[in-house]
N, C-alpha and C positions, 0 to 999 in steps of 0.2 A: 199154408199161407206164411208162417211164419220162416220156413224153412227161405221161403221166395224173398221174405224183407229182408231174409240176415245176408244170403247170397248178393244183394242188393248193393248194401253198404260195405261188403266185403269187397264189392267188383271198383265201388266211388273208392276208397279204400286205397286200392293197391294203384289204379288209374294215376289219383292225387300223386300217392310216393314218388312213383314213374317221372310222372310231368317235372314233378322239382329234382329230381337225381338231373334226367336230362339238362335241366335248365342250369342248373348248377355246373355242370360238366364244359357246356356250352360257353358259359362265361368265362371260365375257367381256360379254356382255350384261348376264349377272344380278347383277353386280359395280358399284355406285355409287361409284367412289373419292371423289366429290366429300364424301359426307357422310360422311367421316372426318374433314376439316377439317385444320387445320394446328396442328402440336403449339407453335408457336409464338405462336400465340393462345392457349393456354390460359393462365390468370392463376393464377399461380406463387408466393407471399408468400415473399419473402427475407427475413433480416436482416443488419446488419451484425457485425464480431464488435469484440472489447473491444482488440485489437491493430493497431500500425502494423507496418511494415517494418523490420527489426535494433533493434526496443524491446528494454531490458534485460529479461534471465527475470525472469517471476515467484519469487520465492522461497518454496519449499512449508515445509523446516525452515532454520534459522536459528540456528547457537548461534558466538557470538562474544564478546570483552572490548572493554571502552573503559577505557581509561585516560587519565588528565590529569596533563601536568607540573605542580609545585610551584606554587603561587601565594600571595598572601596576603590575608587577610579581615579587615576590621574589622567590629566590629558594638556598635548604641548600643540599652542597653535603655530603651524609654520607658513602659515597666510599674510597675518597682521602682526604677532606676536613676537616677542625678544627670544623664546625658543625656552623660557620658563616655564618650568613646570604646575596648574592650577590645579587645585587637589579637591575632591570632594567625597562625601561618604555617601553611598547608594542605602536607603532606609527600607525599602522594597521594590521589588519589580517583579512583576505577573502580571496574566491577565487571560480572558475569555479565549478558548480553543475549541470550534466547530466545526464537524466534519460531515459530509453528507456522501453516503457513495449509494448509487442507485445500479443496477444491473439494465440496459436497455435492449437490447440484443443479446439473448442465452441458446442458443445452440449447442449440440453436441459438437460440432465441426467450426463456432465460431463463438467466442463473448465479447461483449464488449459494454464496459460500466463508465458511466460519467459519475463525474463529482466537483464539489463544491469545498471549500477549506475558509476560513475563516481565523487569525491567529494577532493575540493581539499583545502588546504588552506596555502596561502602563507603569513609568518612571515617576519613584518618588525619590529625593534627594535634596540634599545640605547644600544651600549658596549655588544656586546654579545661573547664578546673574555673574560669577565669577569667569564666566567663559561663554560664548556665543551658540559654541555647540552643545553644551549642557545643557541651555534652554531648550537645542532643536530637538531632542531626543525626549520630552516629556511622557510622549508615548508613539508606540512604533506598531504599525498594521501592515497586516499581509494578508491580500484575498485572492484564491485561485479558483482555476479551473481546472483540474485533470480529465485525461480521457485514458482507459486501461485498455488495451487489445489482447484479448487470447488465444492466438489460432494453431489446434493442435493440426500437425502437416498429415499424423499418421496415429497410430497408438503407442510410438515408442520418441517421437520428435516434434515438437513445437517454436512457436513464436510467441515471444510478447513484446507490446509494442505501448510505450507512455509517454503523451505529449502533456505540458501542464506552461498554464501560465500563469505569473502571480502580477498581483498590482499592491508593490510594497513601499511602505514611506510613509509619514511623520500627520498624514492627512486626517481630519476628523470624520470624513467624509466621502465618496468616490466623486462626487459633484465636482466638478472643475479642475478637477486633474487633470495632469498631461502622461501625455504615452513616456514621459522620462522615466516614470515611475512604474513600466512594464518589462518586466523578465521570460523568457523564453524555456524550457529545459523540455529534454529527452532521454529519453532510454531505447534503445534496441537490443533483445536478446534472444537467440539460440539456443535453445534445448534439449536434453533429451530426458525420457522418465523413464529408471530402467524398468522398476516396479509402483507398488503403491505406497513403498516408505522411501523412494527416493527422487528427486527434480534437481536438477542440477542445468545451468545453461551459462556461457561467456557471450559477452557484450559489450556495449560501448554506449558513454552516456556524457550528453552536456547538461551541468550542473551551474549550481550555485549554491548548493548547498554548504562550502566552506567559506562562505561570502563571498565569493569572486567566480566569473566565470572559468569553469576548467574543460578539457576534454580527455578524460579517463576509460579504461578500459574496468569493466564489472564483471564477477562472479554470481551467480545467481545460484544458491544451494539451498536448498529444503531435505533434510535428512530426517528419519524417522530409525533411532534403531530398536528402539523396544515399546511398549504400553508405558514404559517410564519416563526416556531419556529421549530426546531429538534439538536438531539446529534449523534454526531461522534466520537466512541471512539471504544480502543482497551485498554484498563487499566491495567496496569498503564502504557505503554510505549508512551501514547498520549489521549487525551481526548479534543472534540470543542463541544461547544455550537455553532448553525448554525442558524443565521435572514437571511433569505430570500426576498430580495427584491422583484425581478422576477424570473422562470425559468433559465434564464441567468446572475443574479448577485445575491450573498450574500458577508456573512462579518462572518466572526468564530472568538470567543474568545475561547481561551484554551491554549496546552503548550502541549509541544512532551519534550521528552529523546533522544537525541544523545550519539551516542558515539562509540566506541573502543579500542582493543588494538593493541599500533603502534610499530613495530619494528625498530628502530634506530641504527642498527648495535653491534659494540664493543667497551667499553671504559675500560682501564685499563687490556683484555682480559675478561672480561666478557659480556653477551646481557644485552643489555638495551632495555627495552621491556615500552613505555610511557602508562598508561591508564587514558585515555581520556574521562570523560562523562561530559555532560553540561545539563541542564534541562533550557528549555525554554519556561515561559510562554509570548505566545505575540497573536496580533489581527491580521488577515489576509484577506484579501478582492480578491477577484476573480471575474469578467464577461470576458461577452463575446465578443472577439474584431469582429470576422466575422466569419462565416462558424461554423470550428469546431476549431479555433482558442481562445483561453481562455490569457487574463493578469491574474497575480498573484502576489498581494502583499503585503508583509510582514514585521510586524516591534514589536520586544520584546525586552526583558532582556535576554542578555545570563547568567545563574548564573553558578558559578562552580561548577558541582558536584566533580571532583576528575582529579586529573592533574599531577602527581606522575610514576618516575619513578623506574621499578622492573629488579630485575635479570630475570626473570620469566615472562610470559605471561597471565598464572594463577595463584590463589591467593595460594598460601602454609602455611603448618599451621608454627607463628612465625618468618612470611616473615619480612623486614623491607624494606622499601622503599632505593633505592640507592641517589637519589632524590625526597626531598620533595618541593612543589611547592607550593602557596598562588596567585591567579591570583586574579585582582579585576571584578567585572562586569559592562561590559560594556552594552550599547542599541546596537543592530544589526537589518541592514536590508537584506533582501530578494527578487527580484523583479525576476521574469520567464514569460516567453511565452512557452506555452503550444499545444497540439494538444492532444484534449481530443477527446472520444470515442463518438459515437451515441447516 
């Protein structure tokens, strides 16, 4: 009997091996690996993205003061005036600087961030019943709207594209304004990223940033060359050298272009339209307070670029200024709390 059981499971035994050798063989045959191909061949569309290697955060909200030391202003009226010079000593000027930028569309192949700007600066000053304009300038607002485009074309070529408009002038309020006091500005630019420590792209851009409208051609460079050292520029409307302490602190030297044109109403029945640009070279230092909280501080020269007021908005050919101004330069600071991005 027992000889009959062992024979038994010997016979299920050797049957089972069979059945899977065969089965196995079978498949084996019916199995083309070749025409699966290689996942390496299939074409893949990458692109590149909008960042180098320890670039400073983007900044999502943005609320900070600038203040400027004492300096002093002349200004000659060539409207009403004998072409004398009224002189007065500026005691302070600063004031509230709010930035909002939101990302609304984030794509691999597409970004695009809106934003809000907010920039204000309140005039105090010696005798400014001494001249008409001096009164007009007690304090000076600018509110915008930006739009940023990022469209990488490929992984090595891009686009960026920035339209922004401000509504700038002497107003307490946006209630009852007119569109005089509305400015227009662009950016378009071409790129390429060779790697991840370098972006580089030429452009072209209508401004106001020197107080008057211009139409300029821009360098757009972002350089990374070590864990220490890199550049941050957009040229000529800003340009920083960037030390890198940690991932979470550096320290930039360089210098930005402010500016625009401010609508001041009517003096004598005509607009008086201020243009405004200041070129500031100064050192700025930024870490990180906690989370995705960022300080940020700031301290330069404001110099004047141009401080003059126009009939006009824009520059006309044989224009002459209705007031001319002489501001001296003062040291300004800067400090913000930030909520930078990921």
């Amino acid at each position: 009997m027992k000889a009959i059981i062992l024979s038994i499971i010997f016979l299920c035994f050797y049957t089972g091996t069979i059945g899977q050798t065969d089965t196995t063989k079978v498949q084996s045959e019916e199995l083309d690996f070749d025409s699966f191909g290689d996942a390496d061949d299939k074409k893949i569309k990458t692109f590149c993205t909008q960042k180098v290697n320890y670039l400073s955060p983007t900044k999502l909200i943005s609320i900070g003061y600038e203040a400027q030391t004492p300096f002093h202003l002349t200004s000659v009226n060539n409207l009403t005036g004998n072409g004398s010079a009224n002189e007065t000593h500026v005691n302070a000027l600063g004031g509230l600087r709010v930035a909002l930028n939101t990302p609304v569309i984030s794509k691999s192949n597409f970004i695009l961030n809106l934003g809000l700007t907010f920039w204000n600066s309140q005039v105090s000053m010696q005798n400014p019943e001494r001249s008409v304009f001096f009164d007009k300038i007690r304090s000076l607002n600018s509110t915008g709207i930006v739009a940023t485009a990022f469209k990488p074309l490929n992984d090595k070529n891009f686009l960026i594209l920035q339209a922004n408009t401000d509504f700038s002038g002497n107003y307490a309020n946006l209630g009852g304004q007119t569109s005089k006091a509305i400015t227009v500005s662009g950016t378009a630019i071409y790129g390429w990223k060779k790697d991840d420590n370098l972006m580089w792209g030429l452009g072209v851009t209508r401004t106001y940033r020197a107080g008057q409208l211009l139409h300029i051609p821009v360098l757009f460079y972002n350089r990374t060359f070590n864990k220490t050292w890199g550049i941050e520029s957009i040229f000529p409307a800003r340009l920083n050298v960037r030390r890198n302490f940690s991932p979470s602190s550096y320290l930039m030297l360089g210098y930005e272009i402010e500016g625009n044109a401010y609508y001041l109403g009517q003096t004598n029945a005509s607009d008086v339209f201020l243009r405004r640009g200041e070129l500031k070279p100064r050192l700025t230092f930024e870490t990180k307070l906690t989370g995705f909280i960022w300080l940020s501080a700031q301290a330069g020269l404001r110099y004047n670029w141009r401080f003059e007021g126009f009939r006009t908005q824009n520059p006309e050919a044989n224009e002459k200024a209705i007031f001319s101004n002489t501001l001296g330069n003062p040291l300004y600071f800067n400090v913000s709390i930030n909520l930078v991005s990921p």
